[in-house]
Backbone bond lengths (Angstrom), bond angles and torsions (degrees), N, CA, C in turn:
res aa  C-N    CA-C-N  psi(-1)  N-CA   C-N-CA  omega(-1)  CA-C   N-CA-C  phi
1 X - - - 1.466 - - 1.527 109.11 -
2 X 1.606 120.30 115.71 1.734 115.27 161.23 1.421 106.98 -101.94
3 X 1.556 86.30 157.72 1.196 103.71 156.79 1.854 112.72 -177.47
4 X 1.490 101.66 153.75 1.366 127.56 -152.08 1.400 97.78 30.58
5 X 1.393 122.70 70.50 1.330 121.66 -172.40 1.314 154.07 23.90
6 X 1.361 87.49 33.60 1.626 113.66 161.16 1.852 113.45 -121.17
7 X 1.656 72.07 148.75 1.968 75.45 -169.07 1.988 101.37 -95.24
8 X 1.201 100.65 137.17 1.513 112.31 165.87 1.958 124.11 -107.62
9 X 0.975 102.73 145.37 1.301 109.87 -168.05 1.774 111.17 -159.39
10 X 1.635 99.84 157.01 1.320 114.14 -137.80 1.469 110.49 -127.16
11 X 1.937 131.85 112.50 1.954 76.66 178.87 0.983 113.39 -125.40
12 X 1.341 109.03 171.79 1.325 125.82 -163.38 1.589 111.34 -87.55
13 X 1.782 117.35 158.11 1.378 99.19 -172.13 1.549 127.05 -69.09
14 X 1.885 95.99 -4.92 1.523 113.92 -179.25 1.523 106.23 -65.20
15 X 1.343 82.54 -43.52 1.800 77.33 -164.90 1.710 116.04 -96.39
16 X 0.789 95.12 27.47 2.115 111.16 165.32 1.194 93.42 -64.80
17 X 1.579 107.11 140.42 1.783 109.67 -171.83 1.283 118.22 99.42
18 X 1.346 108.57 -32.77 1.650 82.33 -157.92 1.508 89.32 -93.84
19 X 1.483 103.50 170.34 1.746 121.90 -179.65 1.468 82.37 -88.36
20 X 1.989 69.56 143.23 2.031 113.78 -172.29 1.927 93.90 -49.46
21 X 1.051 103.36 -34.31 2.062 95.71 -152.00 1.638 82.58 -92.22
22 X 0.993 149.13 -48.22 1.619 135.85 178.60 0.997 117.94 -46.96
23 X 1.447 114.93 -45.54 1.402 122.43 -172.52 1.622 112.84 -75.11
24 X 1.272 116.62 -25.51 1.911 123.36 166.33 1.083 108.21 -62.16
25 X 1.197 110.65 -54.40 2.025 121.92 -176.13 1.534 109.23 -53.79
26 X 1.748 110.94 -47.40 1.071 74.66 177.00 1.106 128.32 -114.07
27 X 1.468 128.30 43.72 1.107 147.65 177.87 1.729 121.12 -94.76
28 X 1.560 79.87 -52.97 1.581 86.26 174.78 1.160 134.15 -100.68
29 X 1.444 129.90 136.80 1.420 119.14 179.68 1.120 124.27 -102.88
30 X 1.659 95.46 126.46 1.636 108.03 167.12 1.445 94.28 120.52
31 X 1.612 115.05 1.56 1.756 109.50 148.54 1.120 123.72 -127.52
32 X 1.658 109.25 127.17 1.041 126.75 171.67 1.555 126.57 -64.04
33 X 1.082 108.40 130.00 1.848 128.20 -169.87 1.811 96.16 -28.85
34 X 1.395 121.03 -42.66 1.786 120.01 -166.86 1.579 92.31 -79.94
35 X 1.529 119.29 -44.53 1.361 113.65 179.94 1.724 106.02 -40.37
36 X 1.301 76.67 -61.86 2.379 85.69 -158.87 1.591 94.89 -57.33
37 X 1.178 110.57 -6.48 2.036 103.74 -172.59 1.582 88.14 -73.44
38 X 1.584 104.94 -50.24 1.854 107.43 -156.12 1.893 100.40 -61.67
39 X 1.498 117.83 -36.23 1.496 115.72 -135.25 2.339 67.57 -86.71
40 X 1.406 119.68 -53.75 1.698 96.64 176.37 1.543 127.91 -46.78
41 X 1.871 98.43 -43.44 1.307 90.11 169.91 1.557 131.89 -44.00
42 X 1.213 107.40 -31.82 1.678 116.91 -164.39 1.923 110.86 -72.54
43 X 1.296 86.24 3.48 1.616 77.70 -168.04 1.480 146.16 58.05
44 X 1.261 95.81 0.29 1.425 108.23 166.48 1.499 146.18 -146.40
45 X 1.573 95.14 -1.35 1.861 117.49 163.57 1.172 119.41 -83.95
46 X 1.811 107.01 -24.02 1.560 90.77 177.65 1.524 114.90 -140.39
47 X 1.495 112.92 120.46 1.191 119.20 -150.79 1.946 108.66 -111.63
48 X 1.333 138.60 150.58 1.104 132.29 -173.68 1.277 115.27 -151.88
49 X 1.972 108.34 105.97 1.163 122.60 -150.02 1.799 123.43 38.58
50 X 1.752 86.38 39.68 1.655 92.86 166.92 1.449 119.84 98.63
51 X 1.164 118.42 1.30 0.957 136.38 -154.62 1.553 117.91 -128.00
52 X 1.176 120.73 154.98 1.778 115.07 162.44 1.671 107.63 -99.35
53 X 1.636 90.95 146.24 1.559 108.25 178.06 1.346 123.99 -127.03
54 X 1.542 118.42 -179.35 1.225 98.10 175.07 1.735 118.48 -105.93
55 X 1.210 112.02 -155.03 2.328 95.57 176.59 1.471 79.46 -105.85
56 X 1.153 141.08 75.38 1.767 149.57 152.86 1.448 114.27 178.72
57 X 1.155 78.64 12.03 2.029 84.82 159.80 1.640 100.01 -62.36
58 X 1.370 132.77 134.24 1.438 137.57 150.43 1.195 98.15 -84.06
59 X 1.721 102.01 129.50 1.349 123.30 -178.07 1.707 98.71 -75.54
60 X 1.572 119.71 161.64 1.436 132.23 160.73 1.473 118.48 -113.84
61 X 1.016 143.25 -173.10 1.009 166.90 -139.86 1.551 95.82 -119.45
62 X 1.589 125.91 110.69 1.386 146.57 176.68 1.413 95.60 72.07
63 X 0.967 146.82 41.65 1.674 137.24 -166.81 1.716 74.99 -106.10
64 X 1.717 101.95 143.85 1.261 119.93 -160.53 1.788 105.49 -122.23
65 X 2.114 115.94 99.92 1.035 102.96 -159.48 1.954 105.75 -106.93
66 X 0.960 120.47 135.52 1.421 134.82 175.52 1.821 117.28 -95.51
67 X 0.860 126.98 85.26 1.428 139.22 146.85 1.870 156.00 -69.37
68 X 0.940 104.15 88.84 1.904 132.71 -152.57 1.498 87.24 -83.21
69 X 1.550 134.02 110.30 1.285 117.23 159.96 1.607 101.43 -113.42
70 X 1.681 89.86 128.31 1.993 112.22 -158.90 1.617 85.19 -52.39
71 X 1.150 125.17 176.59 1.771 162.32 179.32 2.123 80.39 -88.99
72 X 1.218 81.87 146.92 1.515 89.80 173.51 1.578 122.95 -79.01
73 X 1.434 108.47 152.71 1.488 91.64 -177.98 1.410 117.45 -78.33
74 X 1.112 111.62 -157.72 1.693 114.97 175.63 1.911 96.75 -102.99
75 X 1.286 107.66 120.17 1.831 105.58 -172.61 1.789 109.35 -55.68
76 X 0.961 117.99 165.27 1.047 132.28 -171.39 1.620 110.99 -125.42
77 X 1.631 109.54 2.03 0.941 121.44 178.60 1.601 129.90 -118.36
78 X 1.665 117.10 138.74 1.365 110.13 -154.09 1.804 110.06 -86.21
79 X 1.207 95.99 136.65 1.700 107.46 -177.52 1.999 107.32 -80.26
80 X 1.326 111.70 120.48 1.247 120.63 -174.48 1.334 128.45 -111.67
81 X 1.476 135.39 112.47 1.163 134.14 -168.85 1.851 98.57 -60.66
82 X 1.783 97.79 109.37 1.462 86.03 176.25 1.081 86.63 -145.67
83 X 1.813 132.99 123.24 1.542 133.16 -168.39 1.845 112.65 -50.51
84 X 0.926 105.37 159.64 1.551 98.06 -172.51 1.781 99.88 -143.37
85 X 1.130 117.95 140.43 1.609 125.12 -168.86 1.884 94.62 -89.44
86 X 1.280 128.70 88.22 1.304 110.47 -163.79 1.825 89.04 -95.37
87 X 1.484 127.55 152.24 1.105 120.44 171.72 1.855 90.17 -124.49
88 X 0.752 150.85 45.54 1.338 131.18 150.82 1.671 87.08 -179.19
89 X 1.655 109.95 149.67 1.414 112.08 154.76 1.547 93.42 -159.15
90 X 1.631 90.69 175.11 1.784 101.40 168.54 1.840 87.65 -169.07
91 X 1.791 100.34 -176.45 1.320 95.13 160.00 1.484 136.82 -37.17
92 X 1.240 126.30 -62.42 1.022 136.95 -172.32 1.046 126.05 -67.32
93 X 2.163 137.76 -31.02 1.161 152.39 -175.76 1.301 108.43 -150.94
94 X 1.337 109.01 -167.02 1.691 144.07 176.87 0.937 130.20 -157.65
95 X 1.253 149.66 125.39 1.610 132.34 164.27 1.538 99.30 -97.34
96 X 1.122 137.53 147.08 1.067 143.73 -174.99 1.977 106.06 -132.57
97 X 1.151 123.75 149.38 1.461 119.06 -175.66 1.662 90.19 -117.62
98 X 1.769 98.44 116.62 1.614 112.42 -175.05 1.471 98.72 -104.06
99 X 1.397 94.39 129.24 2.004 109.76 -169.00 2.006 88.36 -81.54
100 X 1.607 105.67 158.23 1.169 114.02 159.63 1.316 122.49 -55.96
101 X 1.813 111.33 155.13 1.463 108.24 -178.01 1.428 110.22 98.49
102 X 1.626 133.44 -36.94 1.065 150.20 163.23 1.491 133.70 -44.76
103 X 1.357 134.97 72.00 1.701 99.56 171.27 1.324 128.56 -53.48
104 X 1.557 113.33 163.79 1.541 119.65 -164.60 1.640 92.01 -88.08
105 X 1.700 111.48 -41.84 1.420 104.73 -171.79 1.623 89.12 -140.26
106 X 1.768 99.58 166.23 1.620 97.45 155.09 1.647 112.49 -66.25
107 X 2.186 66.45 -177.60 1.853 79.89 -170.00 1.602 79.02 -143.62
108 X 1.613 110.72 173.89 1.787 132.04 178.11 1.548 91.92 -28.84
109 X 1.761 109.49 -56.54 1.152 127.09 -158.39 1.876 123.86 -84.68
110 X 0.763 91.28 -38.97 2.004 86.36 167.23 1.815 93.78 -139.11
111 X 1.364 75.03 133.26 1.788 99.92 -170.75 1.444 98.12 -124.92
112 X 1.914 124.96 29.98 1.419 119.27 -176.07 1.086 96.47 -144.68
113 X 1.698 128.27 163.14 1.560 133.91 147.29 1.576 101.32 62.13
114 X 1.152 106.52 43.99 1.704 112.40 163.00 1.364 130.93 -120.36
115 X 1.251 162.06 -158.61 1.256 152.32 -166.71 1.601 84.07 -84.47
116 X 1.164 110.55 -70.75 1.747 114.21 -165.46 1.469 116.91 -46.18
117 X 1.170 109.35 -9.97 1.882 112.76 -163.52 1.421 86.93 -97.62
118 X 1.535 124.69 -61.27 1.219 120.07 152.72 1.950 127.77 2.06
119 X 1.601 84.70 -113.11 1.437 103.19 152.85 1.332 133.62 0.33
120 X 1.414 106.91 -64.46 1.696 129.28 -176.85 1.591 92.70 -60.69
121 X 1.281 135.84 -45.64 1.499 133.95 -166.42 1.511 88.31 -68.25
122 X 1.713 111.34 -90.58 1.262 118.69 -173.55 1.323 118.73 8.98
123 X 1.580 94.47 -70.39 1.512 118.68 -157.57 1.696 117.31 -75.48
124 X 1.332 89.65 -36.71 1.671 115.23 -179.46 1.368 98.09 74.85
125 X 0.961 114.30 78.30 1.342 142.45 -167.84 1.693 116.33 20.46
126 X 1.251 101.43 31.47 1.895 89.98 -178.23 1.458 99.65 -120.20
127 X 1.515 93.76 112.11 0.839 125.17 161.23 1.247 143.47 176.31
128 X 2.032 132.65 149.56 1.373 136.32 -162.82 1.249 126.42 11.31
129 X 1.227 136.19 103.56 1.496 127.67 179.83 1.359 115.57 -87.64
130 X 1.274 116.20 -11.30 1.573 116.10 -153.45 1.703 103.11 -85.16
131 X 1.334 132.55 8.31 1.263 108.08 167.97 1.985 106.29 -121.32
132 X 1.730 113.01 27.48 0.994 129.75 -179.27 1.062 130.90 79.97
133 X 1.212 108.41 -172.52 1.756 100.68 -173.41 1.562 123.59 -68.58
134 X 0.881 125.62 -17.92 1.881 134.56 -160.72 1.978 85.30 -103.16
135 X 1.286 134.45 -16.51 1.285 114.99 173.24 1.135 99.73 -149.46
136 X 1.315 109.85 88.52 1.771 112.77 163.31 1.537 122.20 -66.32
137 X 1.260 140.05 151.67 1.189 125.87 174.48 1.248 126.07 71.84
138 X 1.580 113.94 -34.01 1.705 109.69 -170.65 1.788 110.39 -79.86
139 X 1.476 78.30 148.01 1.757 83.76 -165.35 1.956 79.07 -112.27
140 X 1.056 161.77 -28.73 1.171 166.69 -147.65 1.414 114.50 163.76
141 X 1.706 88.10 156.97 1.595 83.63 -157.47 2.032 98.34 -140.49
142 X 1.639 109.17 159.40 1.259 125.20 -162.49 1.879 96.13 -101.68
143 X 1.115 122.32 134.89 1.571 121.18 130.66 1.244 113.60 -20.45
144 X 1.645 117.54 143.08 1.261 110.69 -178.72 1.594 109.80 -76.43
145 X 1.165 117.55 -36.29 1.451 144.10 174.96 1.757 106.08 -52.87
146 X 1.278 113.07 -22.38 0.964 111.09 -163.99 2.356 118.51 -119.29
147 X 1.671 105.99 118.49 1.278 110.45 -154.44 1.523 104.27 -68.48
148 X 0.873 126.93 177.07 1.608 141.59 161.22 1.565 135.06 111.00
149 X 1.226 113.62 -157.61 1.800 118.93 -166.81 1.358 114.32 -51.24
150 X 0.921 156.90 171.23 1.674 161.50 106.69 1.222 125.43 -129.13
151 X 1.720 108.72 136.00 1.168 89.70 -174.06 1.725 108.67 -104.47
152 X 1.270 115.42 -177.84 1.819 117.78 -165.33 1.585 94.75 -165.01
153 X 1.532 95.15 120.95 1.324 135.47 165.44 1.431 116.96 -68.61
154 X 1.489 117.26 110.45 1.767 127.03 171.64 1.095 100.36 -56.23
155 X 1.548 126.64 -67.79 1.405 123.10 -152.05 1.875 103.47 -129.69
156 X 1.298 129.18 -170.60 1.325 135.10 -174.85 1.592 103.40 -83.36
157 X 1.164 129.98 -36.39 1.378 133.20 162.57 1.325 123.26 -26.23
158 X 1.913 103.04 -72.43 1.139 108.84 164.90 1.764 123.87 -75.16
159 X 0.778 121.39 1.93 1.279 124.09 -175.37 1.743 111.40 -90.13
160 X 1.456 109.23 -42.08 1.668 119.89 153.42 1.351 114.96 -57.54
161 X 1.212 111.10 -43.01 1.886 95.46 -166.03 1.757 95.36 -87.68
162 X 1.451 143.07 -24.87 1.062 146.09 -169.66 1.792 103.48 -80.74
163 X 1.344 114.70 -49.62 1.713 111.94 172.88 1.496 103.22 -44.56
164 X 1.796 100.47 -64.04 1.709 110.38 -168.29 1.416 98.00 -15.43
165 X 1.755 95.66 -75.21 2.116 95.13 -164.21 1.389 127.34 -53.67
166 X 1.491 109.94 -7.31 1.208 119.19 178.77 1.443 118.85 -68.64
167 X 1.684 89.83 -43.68 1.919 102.36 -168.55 1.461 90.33 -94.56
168 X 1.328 130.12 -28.97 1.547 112.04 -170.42 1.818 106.27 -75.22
169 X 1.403 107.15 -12.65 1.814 117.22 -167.70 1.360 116.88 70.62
170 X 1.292 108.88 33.99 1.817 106.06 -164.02 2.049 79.19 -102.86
171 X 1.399 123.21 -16.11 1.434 123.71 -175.71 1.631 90.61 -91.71
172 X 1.428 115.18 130.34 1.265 142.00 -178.02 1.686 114.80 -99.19
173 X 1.514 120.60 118.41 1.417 124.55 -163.91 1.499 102.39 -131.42
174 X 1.699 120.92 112.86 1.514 98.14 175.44 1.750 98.81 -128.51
175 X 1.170 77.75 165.54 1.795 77.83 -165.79 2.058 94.03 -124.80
176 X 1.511 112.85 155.90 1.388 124.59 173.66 1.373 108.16 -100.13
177 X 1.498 156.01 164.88 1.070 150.86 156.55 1.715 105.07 -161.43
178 X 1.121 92.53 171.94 1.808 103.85 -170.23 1.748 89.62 -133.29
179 X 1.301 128.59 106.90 1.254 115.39 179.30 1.763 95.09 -121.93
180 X 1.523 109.99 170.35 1.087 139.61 -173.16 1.619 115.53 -52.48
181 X 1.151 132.46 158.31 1.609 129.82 179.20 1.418 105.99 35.87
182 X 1.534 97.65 164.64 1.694 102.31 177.20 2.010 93.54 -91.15
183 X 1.310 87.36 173.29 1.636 114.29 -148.79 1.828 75.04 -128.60
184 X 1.059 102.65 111.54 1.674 111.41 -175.09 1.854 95.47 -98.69
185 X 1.067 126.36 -4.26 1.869 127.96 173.09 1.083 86.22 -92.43
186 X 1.657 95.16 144.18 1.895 101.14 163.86 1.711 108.06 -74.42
187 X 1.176 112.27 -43.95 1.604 126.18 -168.11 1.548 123.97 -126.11
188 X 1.244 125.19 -170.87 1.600 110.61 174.80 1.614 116.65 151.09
189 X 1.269 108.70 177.97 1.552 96.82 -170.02 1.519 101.16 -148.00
190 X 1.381 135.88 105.39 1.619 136.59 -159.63 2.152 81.10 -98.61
191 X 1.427 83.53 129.71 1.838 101.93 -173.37 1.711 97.93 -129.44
192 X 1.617 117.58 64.56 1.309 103.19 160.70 1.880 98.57 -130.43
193 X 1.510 79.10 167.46 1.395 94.77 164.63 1.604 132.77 -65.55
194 X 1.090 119.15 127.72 1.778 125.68 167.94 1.672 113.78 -83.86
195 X 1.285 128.46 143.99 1.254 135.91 158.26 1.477 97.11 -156.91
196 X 1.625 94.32 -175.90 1.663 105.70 -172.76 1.630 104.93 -83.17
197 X 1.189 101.99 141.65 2.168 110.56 -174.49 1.775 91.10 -57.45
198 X 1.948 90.18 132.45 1.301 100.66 -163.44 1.750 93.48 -55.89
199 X 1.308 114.95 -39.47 1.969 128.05 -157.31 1.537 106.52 -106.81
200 X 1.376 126.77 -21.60 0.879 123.79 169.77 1.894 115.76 -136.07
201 X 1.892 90.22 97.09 1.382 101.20 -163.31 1.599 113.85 -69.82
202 X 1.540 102.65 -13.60 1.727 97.37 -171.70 2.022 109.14 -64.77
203 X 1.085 100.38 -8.85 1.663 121.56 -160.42 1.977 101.79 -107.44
204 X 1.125 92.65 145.26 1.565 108.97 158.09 1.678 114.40 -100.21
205 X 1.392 98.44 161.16 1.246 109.37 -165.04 1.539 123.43 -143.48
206 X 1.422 138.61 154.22 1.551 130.23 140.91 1.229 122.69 -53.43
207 X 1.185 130.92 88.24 1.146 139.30 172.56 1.585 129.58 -109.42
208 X 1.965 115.43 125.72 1.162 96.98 157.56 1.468 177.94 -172.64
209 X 1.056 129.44 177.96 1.491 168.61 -122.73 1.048 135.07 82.85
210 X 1.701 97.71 41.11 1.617 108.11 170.53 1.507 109.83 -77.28
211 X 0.812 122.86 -158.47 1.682 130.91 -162.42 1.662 95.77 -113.35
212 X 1.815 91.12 142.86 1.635 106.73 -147.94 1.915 80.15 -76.41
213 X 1.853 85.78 146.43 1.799 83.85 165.98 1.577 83.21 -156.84
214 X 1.834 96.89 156.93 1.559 96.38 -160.02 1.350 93.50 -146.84
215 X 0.990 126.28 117.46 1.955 130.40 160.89 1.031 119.28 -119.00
216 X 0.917 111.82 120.23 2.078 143.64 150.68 1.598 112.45 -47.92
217 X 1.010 126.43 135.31 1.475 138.09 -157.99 1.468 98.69 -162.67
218 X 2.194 99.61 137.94 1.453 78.81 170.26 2.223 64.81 -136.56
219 X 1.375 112.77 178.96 1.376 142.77 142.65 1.554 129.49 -55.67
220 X 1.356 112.54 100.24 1.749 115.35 173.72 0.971 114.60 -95.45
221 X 1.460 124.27 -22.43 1.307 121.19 -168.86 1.861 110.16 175.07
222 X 1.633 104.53 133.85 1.019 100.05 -176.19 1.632 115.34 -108.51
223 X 1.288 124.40 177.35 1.625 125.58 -167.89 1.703 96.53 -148.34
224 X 1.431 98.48 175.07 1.684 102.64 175.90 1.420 107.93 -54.33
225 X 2.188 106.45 -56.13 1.396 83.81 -166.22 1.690 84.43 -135.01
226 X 1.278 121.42 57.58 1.310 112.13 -171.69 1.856 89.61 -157.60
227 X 1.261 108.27 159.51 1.281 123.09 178.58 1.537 129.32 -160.88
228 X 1.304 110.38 125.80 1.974 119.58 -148.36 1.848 76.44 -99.88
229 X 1.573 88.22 130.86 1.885 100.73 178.53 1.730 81.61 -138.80
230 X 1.217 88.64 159.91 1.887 128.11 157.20 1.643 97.18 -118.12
231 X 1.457 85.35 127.14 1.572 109.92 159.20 1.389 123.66 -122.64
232 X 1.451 121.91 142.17 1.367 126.84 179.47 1.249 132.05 -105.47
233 X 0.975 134.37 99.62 2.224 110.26 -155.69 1.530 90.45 -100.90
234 X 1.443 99.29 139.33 1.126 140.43 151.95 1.405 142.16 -45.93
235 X 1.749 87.41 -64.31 1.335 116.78 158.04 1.698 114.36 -107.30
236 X 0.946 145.19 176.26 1.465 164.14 152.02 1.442 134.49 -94.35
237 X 1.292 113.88 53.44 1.589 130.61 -159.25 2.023 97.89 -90.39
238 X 1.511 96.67 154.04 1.269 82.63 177.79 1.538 107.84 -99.13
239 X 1.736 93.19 141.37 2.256 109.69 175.32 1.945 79.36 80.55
240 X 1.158 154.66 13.41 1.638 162.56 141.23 1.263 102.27 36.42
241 X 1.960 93.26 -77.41 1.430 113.44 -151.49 1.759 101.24 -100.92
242 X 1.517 116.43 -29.39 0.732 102.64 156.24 2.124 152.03 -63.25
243 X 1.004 102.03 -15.61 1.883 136.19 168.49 1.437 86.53 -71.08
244 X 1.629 113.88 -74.79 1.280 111.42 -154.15 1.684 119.79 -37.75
245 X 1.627 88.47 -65.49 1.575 109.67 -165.37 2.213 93.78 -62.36
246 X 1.055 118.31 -45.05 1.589 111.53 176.32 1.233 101.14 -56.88
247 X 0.860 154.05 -2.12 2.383 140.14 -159.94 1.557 63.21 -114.48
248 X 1.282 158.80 -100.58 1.542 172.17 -126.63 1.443 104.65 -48.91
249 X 1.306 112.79 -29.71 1.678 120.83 -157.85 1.247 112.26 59.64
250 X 1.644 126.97 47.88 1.316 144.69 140.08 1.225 111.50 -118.97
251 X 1.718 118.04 95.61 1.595 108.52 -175.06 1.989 101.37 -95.01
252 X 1.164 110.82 168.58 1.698 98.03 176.41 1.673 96.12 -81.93
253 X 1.186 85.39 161.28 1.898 106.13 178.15 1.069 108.56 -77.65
254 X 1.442 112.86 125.36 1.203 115.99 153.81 1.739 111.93 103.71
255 X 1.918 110.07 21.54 1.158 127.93 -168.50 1.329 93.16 -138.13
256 X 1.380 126.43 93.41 1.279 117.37 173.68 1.697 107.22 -99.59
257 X 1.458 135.19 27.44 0.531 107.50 151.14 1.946 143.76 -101.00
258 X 2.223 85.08 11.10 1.415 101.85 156.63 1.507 113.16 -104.60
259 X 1.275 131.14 38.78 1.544 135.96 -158.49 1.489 116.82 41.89
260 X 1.290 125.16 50.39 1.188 144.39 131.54 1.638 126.39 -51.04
261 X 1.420 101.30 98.85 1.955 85.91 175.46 1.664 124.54 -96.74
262 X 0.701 125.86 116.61 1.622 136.45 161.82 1.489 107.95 -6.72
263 X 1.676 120.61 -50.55 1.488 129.41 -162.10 1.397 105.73 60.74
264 X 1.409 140.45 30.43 1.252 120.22 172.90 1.283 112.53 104.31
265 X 1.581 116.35 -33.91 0.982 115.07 -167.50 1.676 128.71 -95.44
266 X 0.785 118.03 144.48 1.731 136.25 -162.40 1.754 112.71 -73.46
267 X 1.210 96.34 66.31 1.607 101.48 165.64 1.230 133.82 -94.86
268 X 0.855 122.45 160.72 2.025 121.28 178.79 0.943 128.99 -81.62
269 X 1.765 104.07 -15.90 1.316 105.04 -151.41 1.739 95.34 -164.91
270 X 1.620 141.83 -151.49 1.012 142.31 132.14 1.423 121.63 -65.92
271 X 1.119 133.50 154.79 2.166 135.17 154.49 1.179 88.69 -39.79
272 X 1.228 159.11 -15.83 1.674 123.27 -163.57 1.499 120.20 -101.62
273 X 1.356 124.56 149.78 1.380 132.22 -150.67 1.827 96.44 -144.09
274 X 1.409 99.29 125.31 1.870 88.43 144.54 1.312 123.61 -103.81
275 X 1.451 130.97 111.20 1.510 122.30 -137.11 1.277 102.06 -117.61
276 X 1.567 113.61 -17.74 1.526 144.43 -161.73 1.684 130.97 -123.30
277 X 1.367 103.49 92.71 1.721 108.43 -163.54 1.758 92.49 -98.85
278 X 1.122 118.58 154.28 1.862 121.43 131.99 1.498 104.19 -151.28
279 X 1.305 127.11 158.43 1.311 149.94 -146.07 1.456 136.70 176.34
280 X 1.221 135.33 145.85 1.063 144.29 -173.85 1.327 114.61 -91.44
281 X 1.651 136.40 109.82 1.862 129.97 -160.20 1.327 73.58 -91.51
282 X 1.575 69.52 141.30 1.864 103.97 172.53 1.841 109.04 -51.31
283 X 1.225 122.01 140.80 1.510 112.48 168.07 1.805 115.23 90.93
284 X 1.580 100.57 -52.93 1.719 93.98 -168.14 1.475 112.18 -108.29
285 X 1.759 94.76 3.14 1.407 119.43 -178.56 2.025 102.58 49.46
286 X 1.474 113.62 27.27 1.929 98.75 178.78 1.154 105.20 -68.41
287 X 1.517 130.89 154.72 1.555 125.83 174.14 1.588 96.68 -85.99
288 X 1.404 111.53 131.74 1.310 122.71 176.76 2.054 112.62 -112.01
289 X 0.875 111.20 133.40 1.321 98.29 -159.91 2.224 96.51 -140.24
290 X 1.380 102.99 96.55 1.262 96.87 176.24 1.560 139.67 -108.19
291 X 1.370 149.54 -179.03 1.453 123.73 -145.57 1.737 96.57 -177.75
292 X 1.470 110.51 89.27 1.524 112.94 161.32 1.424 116.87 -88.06
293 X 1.728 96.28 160.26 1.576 107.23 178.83 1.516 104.63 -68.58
294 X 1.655 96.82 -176.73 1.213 103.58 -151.19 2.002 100.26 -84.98
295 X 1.562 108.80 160.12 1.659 98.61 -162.38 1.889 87.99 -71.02
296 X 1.426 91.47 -179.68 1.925 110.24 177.69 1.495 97.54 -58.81
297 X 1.688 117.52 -58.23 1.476 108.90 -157.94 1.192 119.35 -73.62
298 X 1.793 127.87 -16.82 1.066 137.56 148.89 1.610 119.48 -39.53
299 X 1.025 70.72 -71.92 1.941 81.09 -167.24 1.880 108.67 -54.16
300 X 1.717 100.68 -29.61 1.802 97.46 -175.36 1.900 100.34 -65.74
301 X 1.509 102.62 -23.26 1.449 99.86 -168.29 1.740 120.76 -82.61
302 X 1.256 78.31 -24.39 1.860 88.37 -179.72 1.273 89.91 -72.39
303 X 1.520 142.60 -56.43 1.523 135.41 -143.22 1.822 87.78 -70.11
304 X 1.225 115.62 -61.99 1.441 117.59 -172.80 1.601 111.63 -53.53
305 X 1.281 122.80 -21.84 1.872 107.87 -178.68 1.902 94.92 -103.01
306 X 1.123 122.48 -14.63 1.475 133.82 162.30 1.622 104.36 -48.19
C-alpha cells in the first residue's frame, strides 16, 4: 500500500519471524535486499510501529511497517563515452548486451569504466534512482567475467514494474555455458540454497539456510570432457549458475574461482553468457522476448572440442 509516497505494510501471522530487511525485499519491487539494509540502516526511512529498527528485527504478528524511499541523490559519479552494444530501447528502458571484463556498476573501489559510467552518458543521466546512487537504473546484474543481456530502467516507473517480473519470475533469463566433465542427465533442476562461503567470504556458496535458488538446465551438446548446457534461473542468486554447476562437479570454464580450469586456453572471461531475455515493456505491457549469438569465447571453445 502507498501513499504520499511512502510505502505501508502489514504482517501477517505467516510471516511473524521473518527479519525486517527480507521481508521489504521481498515485498517490494525494485529494492534490493542491500538497498532495504541501507534505507533501515539510516534510521529514518524505515520505521516499525513508529519506531526505528534494525535489518534483524523479527517481525510479529500486526507489527505496522512504514517505508520513505529518499528522492535520489545527485551521482557523484562520472558519465563516460564508452560505446555500448544496446539491443532494445524505448522511453522507459534498454537492454544493452555487456561484453566480459566489464562491471555492471561501481563499487567503494572503481567508480570508472563500468556499465553505469557508461549508461550515465548514454542516458544523460536519467535514470532509476531507487536502488541508489552506486546503481542507477540496474534492475539485475552480470559477473564482471561474465557476457550478456541486461535490462536498465530510465525512470522509477519502469524500474517497479520491470523488478516486479523479476521477483514474480514472469521475466525469463537464460544463460549458455560450456562447463567441465560430461553431464551424463539430459536435463534437471539444482534446488539448493546460496549464501556467502561460511570461510571464504569473497565467494558464494551452498549453504544451509541460505536463500532458496533454483536452476533448470537442459544438455546441447556433449564433448570428451566438456559439456555445452543452457541454464534457466528461477531465482537470481549471486555467481547462481556458477555455485550451482561447481557443488555438481561441473564448474563453468574458465572460472577458477569455482575450480573451473581455463585448459590453456585464452579466454576473457568464463563460458557463461546471458544470451536469452523475455519481458513485459513497461506501459504497453507487449511481451518482448530477445536472443543474441553465441559470445567469441563460447563459440572459440565449441570449434576447438568439435
Amino acid at each position: 500500500m502507498t501513499n504520499n509516497g511512502k510505502i505501508k505494510l502489514e504482517v501477517d501471522i505467516e510471516e511473524a519471524g521473518t527479519r525486517l530487511d527480507r521481508f521489504i525485499a521481498q515485498l517490494v519491487p525494485g529494492l534490493s535486499r542491500s538497498r532495504v539494509q541501507q534505507l533501515i540502516t539510516s534510521g529514518e526511512n524505515v520505521l516499525v510501529n513508529g519506531k526505528v529498527s534494525k535489518n534483524s528485527y523479527k517481525l510479529k504478528e500486526e507489527d505496522q511497517i512504514i517505508i520513505q524511499v529518499p528522492e535520489a541523490k545527485p551521482l557523484n559519479l562520472s558519465a563516460e563515452n564508452i560505446p555500448l552494444d544496446i539491443r532494445y530501447e524505448d522511453d522507459y528502458m534498454l537492454v544493452v548486451n555487456k561484453p566480459s571484463g566489464m562491471l555492471t556498476h561501481p563499487t567503494s573501489i572503481e567508480r570508472e569504466h563500468t556499465l553505469v559510467n557508461a549508461l550515465l552518458y548514454h542516458c544523460s543521466g536519467k535514470l532509476s534512482g531507487i536502488n541508489g546512487v552506486m546503481r542507477p537504473g540496474v534492475l539485475h546484474r552480470l559477473d564482471r567475467e561474465t557476457s550478456g543481456l541486461l535490462m536498465i530502467a530510465k525512470n522509477d516507473f519502469a524500474h517497479k514494474f520491470l523488478s516486479g517480473q523479476i521477483k514474480t519470475r514472469t521475466a525469463k533469463r537464460s544463460y549458455l555455458a560450456v562447463v567441465q566433465g560430461v553431464v551424463k542427465e539430459d536435463s534437471g533442476i539444482i534446488d539448493l540454497p546460496i549464501d556467502r562461503h561460511p570461510s571464504q567470504r569473497h565467494k558464494m556458496g551452498v549453504v544451509e539456510g541460505g536463500k532458496p535458488a533454483i536452476t533448470h538446465w537442459r544438455v546441447l551438446e556433449r564433448f570428451k570432457q566438456n559439456t555445452f548446457i543452457e541454464a534457466m534461473l528461477e531465482t537470481g542468486r549471486t555467481h547462481q549458475i556458477r555455485v550451482h554447476f561447481s557443488y555438481i562437479n561441473h564448474p563453468v570454464t574458465g572460472d577458477p574461482l569455482y575450480g573451473g580450469n581455463i585448459n590453456k586456453i585464452n579466454l576473457n572471461g568464463q563460458a557463461l553468457q546471458a544470451y536469452k531475455l523475455s519481458f513485459l515493456r513497461p506501459k504497453t505491457q507487449e511481451n518482448i522476448t530477445l536472443e543474441i549469438e553465441l559470445d567469441e569465447d563460447i563459440q572459440k571453445l565449441l570449434k576447438i572440442f568439435r
